[in-house]
C-alpha positions as CSV (number, residue, x, y, z in Angstrom):
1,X,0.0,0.0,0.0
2,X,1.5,3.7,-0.9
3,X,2.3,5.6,1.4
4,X,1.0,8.8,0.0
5,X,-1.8,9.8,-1.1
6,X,-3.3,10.2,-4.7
7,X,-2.0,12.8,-7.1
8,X,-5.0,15.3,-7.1
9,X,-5.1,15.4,-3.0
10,X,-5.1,19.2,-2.9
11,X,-2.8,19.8,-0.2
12,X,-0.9,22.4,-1.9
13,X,-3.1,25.1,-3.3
14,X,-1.3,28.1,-2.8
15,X,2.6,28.8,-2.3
16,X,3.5,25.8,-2.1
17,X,2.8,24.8,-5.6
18,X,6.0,26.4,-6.9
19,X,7.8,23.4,-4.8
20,X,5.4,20.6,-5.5
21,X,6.8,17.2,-6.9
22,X,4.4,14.2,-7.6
23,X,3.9,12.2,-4.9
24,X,3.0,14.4,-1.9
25,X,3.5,12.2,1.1
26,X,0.4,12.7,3.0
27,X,-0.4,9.8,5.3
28,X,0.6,7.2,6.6
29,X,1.4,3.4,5.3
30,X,-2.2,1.9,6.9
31,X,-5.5,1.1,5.4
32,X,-7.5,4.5,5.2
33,X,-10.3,3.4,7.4
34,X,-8.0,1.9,10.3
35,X,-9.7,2.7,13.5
36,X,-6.7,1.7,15.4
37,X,-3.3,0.4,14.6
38,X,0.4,-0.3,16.3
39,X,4.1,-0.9,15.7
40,X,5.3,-4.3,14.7
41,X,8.5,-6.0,14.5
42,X,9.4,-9.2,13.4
43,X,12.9,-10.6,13.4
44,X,14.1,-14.4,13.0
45,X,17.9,-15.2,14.4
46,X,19.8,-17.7,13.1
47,X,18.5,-19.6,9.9
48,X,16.2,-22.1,11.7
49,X,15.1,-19.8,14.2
50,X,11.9,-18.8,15.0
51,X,10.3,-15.4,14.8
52,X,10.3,-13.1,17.5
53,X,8.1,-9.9,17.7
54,X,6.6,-7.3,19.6
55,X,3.1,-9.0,20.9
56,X,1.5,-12.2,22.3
57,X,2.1,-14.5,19.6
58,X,6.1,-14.0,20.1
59,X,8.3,-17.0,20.1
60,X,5.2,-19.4,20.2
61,X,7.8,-22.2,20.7
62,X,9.4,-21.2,23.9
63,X,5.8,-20.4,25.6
64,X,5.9,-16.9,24.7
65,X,8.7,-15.7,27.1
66,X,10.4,-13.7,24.7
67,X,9.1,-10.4,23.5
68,X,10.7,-7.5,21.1
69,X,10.9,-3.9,23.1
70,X,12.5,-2.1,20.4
71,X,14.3,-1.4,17.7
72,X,17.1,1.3,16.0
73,X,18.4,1.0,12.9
74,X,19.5,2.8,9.9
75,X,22.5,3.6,7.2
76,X,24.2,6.7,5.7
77,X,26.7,4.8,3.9
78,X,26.3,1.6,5.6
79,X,23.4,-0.6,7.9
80,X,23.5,-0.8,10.9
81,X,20.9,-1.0,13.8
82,X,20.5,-2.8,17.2
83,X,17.3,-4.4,18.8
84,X,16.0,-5.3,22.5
85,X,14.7,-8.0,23.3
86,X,13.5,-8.8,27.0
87,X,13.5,-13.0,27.7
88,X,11.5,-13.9,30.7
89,X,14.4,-16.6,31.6
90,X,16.6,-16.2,29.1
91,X,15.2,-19.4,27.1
92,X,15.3,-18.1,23.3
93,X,18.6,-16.6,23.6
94,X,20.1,-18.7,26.0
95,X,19.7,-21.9,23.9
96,X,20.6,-19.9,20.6
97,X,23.9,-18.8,22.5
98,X,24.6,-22.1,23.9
99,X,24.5,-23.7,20.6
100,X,26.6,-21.5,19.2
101,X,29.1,-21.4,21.7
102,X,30.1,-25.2,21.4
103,X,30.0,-25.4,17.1
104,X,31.6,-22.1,16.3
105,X,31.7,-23.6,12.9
106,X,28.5,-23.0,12.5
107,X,27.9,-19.6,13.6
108,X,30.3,-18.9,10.8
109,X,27.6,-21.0,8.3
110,X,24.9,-19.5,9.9
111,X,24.1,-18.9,13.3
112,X,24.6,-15.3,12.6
113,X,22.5,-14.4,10.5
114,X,19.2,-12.4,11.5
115,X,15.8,-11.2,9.1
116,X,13.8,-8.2,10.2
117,X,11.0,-6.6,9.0
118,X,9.3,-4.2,10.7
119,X,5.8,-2.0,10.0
120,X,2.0,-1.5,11.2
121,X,-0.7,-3.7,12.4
122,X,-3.6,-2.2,11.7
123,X,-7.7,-2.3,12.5
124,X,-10.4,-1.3,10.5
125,X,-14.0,-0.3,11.3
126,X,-15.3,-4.0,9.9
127,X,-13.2,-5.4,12.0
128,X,-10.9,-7.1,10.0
129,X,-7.0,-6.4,10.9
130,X,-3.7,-7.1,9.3
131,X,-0.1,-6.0,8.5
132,X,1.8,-3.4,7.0
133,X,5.6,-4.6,6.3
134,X,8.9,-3.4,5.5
135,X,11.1,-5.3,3.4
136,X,12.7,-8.2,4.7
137,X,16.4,-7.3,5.4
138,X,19.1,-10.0,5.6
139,X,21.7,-8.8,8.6
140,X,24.5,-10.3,10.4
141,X,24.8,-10.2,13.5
142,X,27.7,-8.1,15.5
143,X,27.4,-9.1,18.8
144,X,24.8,-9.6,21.9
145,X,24.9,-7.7,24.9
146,X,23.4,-9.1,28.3
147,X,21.6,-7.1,31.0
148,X,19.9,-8.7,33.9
149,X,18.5,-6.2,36.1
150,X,14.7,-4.9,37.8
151,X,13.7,-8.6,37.0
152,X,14.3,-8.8,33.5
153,X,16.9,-10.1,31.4
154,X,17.6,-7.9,28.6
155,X,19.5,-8.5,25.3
156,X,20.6,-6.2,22.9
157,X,21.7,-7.7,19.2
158,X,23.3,-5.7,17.2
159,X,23.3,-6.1,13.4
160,X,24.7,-4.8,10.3
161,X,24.2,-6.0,6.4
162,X,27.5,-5.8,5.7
163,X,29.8,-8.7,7.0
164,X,31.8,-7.4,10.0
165,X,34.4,-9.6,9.5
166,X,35.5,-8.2,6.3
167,X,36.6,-4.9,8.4
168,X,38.6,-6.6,10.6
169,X,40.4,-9.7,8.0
170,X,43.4,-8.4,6.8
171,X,44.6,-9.3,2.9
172,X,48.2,-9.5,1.9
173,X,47.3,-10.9,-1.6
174,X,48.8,-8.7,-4.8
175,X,46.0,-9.7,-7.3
176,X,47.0,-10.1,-10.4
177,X,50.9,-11.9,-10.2
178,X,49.8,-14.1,-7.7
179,X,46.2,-15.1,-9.1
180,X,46.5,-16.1,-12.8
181,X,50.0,-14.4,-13.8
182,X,49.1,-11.6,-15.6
183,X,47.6,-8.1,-15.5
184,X,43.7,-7.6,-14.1
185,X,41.1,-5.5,-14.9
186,X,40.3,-3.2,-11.7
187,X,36.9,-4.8,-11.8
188,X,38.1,-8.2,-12.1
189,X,40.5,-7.7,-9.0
190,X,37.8,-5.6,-6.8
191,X,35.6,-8.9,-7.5
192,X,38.4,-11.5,-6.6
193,X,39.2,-9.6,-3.5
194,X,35.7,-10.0,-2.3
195,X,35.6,-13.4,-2.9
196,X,38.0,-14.1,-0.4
197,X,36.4,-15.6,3.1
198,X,34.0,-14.5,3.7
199,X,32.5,-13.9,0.5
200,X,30.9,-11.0,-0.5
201,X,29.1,-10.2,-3.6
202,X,30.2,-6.8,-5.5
203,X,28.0,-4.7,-8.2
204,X,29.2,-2.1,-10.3
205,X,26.3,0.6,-11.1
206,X,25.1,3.8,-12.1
207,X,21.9,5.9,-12.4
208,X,21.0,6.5,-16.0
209,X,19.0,9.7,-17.2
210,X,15.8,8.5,-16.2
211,X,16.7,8.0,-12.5
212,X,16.8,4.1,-12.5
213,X,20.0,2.0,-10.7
214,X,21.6,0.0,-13.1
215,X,23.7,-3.1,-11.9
216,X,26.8,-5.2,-12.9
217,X,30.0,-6.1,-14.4
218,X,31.1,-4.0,-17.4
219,X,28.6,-0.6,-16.2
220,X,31.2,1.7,-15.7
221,X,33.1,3.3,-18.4
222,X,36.9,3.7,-16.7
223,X,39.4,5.9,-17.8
224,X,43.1,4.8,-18.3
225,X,45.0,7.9,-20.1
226,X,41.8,9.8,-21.0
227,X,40.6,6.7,-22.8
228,X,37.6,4.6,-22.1
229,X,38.4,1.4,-20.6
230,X,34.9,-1.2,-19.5
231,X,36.0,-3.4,-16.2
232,X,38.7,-0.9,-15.7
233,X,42.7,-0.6,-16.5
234,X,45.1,-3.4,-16.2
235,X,47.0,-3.8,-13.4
236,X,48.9,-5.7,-10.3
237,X,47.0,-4.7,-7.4
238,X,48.6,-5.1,-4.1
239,X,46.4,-4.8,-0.7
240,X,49.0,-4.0,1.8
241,X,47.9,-5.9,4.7
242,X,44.0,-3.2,4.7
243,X,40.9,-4.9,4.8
244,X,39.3,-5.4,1.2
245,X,37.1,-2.4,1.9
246,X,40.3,0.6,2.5
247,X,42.4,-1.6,-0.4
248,X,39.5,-1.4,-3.1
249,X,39.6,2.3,-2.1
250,X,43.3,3.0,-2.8
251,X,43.0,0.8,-5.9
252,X,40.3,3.2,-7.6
253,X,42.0,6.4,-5.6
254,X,43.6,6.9,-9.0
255,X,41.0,6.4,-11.3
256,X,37.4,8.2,-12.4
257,X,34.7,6.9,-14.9
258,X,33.4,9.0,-17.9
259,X,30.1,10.5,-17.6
260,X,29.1,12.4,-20.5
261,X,31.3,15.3,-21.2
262,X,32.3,14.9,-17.6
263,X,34.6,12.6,-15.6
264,X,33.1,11.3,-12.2
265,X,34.5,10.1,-8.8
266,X,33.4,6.3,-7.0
267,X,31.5,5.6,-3.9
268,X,31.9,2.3,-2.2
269,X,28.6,1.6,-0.1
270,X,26.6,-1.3,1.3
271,X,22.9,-1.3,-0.4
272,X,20.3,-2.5,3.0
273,X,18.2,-4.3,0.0
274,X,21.0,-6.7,-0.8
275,X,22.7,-8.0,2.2
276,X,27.0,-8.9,2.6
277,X,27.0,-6.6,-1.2
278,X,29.4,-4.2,-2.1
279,X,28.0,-1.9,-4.2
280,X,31.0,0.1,-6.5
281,X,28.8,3.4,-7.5
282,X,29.4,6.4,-10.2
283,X,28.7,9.6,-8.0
284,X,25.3,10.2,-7.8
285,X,25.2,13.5,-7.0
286,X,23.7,15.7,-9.6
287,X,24.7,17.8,-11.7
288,X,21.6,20.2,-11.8
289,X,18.2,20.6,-11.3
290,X,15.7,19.3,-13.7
291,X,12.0,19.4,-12.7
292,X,9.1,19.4,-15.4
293,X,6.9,22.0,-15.8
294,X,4.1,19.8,-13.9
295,X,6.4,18.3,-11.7
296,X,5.2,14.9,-12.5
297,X,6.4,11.8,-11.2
298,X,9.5,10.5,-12.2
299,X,11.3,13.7,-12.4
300,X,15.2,13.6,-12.6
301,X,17.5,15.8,-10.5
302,X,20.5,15.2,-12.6
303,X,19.6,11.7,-13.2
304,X,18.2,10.9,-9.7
305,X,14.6,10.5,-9.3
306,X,12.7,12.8,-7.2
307,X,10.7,11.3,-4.0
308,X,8.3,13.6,-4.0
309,X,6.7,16.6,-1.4
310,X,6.8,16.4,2.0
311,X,4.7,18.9,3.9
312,X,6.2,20.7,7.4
313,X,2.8,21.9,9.4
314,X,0.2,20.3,6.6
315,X,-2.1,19.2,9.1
316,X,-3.9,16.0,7.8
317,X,-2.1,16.9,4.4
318,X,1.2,15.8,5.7
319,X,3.2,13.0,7.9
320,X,5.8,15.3,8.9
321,X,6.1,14.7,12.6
322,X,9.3,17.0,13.1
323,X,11.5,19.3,10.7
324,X,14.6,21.0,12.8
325,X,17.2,22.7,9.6
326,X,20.2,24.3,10.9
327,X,22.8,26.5,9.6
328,X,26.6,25.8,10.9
329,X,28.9,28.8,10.2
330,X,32.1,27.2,10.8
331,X,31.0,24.4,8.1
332,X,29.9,27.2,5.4
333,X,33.4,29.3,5.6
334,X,35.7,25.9,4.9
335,X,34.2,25.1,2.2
336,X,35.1,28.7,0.8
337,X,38.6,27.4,0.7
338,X,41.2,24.9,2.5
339,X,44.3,26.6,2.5
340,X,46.2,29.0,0.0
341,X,44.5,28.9,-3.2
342,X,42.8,25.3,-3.2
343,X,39.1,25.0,-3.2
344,X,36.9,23.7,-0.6
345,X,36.6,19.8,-0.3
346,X,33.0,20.1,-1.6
347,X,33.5,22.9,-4.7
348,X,33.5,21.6,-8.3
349,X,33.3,23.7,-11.4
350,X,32.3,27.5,-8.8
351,X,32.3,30.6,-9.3
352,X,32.7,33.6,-6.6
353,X,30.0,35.9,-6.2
354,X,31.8,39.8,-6.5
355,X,28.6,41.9,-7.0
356,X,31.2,44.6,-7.7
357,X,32.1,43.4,-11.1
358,X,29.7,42.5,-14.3
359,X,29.5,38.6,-15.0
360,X,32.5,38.8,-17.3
361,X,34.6,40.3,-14.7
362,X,33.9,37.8,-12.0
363,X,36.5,36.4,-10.7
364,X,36.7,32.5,-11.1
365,X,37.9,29.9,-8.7
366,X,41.1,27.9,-9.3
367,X,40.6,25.8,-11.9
368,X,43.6,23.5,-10.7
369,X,42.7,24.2,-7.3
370,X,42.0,20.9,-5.2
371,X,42.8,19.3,-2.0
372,X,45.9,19.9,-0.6
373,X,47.5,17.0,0.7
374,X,50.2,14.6,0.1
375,X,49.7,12.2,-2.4
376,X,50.9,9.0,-2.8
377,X,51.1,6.8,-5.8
378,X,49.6,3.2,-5.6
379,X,52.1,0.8,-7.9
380,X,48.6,0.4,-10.0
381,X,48.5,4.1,-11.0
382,X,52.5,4.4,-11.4
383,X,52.2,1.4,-13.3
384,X,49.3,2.8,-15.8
385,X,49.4,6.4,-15.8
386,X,53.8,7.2,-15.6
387,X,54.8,10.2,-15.6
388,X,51.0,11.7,-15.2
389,X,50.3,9.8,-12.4
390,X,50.8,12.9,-9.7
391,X,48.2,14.5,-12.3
392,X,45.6,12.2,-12.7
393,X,45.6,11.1,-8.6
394,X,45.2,14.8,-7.8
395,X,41.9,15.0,-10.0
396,X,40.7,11.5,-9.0
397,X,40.6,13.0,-5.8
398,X,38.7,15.4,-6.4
399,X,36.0,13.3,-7.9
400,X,36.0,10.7,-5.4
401,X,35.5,13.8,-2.8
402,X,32.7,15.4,-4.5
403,X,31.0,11.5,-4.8
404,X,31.1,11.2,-1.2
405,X,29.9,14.0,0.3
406,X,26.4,12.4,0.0
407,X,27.9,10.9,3.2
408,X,29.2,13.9,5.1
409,X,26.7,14.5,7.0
410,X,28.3,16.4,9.8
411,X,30.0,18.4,7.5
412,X,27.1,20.2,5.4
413,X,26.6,24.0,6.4
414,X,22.7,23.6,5.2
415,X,21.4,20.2,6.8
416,X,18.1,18.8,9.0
417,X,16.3,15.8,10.0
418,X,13.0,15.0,8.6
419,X,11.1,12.9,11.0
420,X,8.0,11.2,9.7
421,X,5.3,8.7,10.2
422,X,7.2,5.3,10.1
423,X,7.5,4.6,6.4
424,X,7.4,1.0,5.0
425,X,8.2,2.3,1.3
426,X,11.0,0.3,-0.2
427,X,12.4,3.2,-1.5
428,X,13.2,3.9,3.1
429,X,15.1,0.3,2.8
430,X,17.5,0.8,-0.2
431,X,20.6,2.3,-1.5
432,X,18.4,3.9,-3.6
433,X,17.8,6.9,-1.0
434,X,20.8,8.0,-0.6
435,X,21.6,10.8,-2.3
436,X,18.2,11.2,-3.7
437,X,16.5,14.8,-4.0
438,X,13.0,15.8,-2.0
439,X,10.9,18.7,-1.8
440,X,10.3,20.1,1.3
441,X,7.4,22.7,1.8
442,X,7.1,24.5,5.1
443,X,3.8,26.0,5.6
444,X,4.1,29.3,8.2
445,X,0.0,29.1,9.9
446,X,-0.2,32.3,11.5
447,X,1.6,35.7,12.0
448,X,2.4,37.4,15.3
449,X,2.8,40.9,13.6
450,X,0.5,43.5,15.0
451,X,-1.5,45.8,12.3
452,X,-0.8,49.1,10.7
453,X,-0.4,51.3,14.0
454,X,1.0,48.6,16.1
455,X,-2.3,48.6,18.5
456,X,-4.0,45.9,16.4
457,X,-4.2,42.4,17.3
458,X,-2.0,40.1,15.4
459,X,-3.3,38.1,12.7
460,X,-3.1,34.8,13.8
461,X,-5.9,33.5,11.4
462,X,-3.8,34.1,8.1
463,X,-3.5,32.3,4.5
464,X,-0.4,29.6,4.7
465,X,2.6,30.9,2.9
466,X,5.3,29.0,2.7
467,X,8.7,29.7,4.6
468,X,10.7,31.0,1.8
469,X,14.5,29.9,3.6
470,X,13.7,26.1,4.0
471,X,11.0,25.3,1.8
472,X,13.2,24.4,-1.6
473,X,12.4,21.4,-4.3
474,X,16.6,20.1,-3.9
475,X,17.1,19.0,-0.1
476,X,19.0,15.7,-0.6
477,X,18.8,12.7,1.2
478,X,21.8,11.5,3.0
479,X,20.7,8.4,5.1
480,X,17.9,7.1,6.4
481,X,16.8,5.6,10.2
482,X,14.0,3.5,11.6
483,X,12.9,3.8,14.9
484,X,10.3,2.1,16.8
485,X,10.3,1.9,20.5
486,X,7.2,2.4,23.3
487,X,4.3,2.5,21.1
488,X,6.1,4.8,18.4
489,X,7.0,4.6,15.0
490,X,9.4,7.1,13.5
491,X,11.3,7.2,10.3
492,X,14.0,10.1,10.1
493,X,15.3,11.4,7.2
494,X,19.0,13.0,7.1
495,X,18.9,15.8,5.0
496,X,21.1,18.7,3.4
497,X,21.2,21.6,1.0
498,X,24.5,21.6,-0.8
499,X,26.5,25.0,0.3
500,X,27.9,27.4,1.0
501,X,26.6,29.6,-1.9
502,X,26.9,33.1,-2.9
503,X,23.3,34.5,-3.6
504,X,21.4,37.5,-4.6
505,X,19.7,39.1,-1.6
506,X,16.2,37.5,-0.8
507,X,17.0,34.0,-2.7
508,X,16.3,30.5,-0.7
509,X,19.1,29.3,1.0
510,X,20.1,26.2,-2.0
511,X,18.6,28.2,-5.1
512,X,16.2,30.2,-6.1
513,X,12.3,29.8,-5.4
514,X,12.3,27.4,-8.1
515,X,15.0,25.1,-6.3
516,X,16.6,25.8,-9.4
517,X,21.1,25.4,-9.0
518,X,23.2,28.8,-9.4
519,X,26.8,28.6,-10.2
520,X,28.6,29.4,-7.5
521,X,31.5,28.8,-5.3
């Protein structure tokens, strides 16, 4: 079941039609005539386990001792969560733990893995009830922590999708010599690296112009020497004693991928949808904004697909529970500039703002400007770019900086949390979100201002207008959280406007009205 409502719900008559994109998210994921409904969680540990979740019917099994309390979880650029379980006498746990304990073999096989979903259970007035789900995520599990105290014993499991062993393994492997005696493809190495125990499937992807995720080997179109190079350049690719994750990243440190006229950085991130997956990513930031004249569904933003409208103080129009933007100073001035005459880590192809001079006199940023830092050469860059190698590291770094800043989410001068209705849209559970763009509209319901002679009572009573800073059509998504715990349901959305910028006085922090991008430095 959606959860928004239909595209003709007028919710937005008014100023905030300027900033509407198709869907407007405007209720919650539960039958429409619900007359009561509650927070479920179900979660299975171990592969013949049996479910556990929040109610009655809870580990059936073990005479329904053991109950889900709650539940955390979320990823920016990878999944992670915890859940609490309270265990009358510790059965479910204590005989999952003891059989682990004496066959560690098979906690390797699969003791540790865990399946979650969680959602509504709902009511209606006939009578009937049933569930609302999330999709079923495959996680790991990280650990288990005990707590027996005020009568209770309390476990806490914490999960991740990505294999936690993988960060801590170490390889020493030089891929390439060592595996069939000749050169690799970057691809074919970043693939035979993951395969090493335990195994991990890899993707290579990108979003193409109409927004959708496209998947596997071949996707990327590498450069080696400004030429185009699908499954990468040729190489001997040493990992240096890192786990596979920090070696994959040095490997493509060196390297972008062609993207139009343009070349493009990497990000390496875990997808929640496909569990122990490494997804190898084109940056999906975009480029500009692009929103039809309708703002109909399936609008790009650079090649990303829009999610839609949310509403701040819609009333029954909206499931915004909680919208809290800041602005961080210290943030906006460093990205003006790092040092001497480099550009901020998060400036690409700017411009300065010097209302003194006419647009032909304004002064440009460095073009050659970039991070400054050391750099040093990996044998696979040395070995394929020579004497440009310096060169081409120094602009790969860029790219790779600008790809991940989807992630930097303490970093961003312009950034908020969206908390909504607990959201069981697949969209909330997937890579996919990350990096997305949203409209945000925030309605402003009444006025304190007196009237003309100051003696007047303010009009509290007044049409909505919409706050002109924060409401903007290009917030971007950077990660996503689940929450449910005493009776609650929340989903938070971690947001951001891109920034600093240098604007005209009376234009939206992010853009103009339109949520439309300005060049700018």
């Amino acid at each position: 079941m959606p959860d928004y409502g239909p595209k003709n719900y007028n919710c937005l008559a008014g100023c905030g039609s300027k900033y509407k994109v198709d869907p407007i998210w405007s209720r919650a994921p539960m039958e429409a005539n619900a007359e009561s409904f509650a927070p479920v969680i179900k979660a299975k540990i171990g592969v013949a386990g049996n479910y556990i979740t929040v109610g009655n019917e809870s580990y059936p099994s073990n005479e329904n001792r053991a109950v889900i309390k709650s539940i955390d979880m979320g990823f920016i650029n990878s999944f992670e969560g915890s859940m609490e379980i309270i265990d009358e006498d510790g059965g479910a746990l204590t005989v999952w733990m003891n059989s682990v304990e004496k066959c560690m073999s098979q906690l390797a096989v699969q003791g540790k893995k865990m399946k979650i979903q969680i959602g509504w259970v709902y009511t209606t007035c006939e009578g009937t009830s049933g569930m609302v789900l999330s999709p079923e995520i495959s996680t790991n599990l990280m650990g288990i922590e005990t707590n027996l105290s005020n009568g209770l014993i309390r476990f806490v499991a914490k999960f991740t999708t990505a294999d936690n062993i993988a960060e801590i393994a170490r390889q020493d492997k030089t891929y390439g010599e060592q595996t069939n005696g000749k050169r690799m493809k970057l691809e074919e190495a970043i693939t035979e690296i993951m395969r090493e125990c335990p195994e991990m499937r890899v993707d290579f992807g990108y979003y193409d112009q109409k927004g959708e995720l496209k998947r596997g080997a071949n996707k990327l179109e590498w450069l080696e020497n400004g030429i185009v190079k699908l499954g990468g350049p040729k190489s001997i690719w040493q990992a240096d004693s890192q786990n596979r994750f920090n070696s994959i990243a040095k490997w493509v440190e060196g390297f972008r991928v062609k993207d139009g006229e343009k070349d493009k950085g990497i990000v390496l991130i875990n997808d929640p949808s496909v569990p122990n997956t490494l997804l190898v990513l084109k940056d999906p930031n975009p480029e500009d904004m692009k929103i039809d004249a309708d703002g109909s569904s399936g609008t790009s933003y650079g090649g990303r697909k829009h999610v839609g409208t949310f509403i701040v103080n819609g009333g029954k129009c909206s499931n915004v529970l909680e919208f809290n933007p800041s602005f961080n100073i210290a943030n906006a001035l460093s990205r003006l500039s790092s040092g001497g005459n480099t550009k901020g880590g998060l400036s690409t192809d700017n411009e300065l703002k010097d209302t003194t001079k006419t647009p032909i006199e304004k002064k440009q940023c460095e073009a050659s400007g970039g991070i400054q830092t050391t750099i040093t050469l990996s044998q696979a860059i040395e070995d394929v770019a020579g004497k440009d190698a310096p060169s081409e590291v120094n602009k790969s770094q860029q790219a790779h900086i600008r790809a991940n800043r989807i992630f930097d989410v303490q970093g961003q001068a312009i950034s908020a949390e969206l908390r909504i209705v607990g959201s069981t849209h697949p969209l909330f559970y997937s890579v996919e979100a990350t990096g997305a763009p949203l409209s945000i509209v925030v309605i402003t319901p009444f006025t304190i201002r007196g009237g003309k002679t100051g003696r007047e009572c303010g009009d509290y009573l007044k049409k909505a207008d919409c706050h002109e800073i924060f409401s903007n059509k290009k917030w971007i998504i950077e990660g996503v959280s689940h929450a449910i715990k005493e009776g609650s349901f929340v989903t938070t959305l971690k947001v951001a406007l891109y920034g600093p910028i240098e604007l005209e006085a009376g234009v939206p922090l992010g853009g103009d009205p339109d949520g439309a991008v300005l060049a700018t430095c």
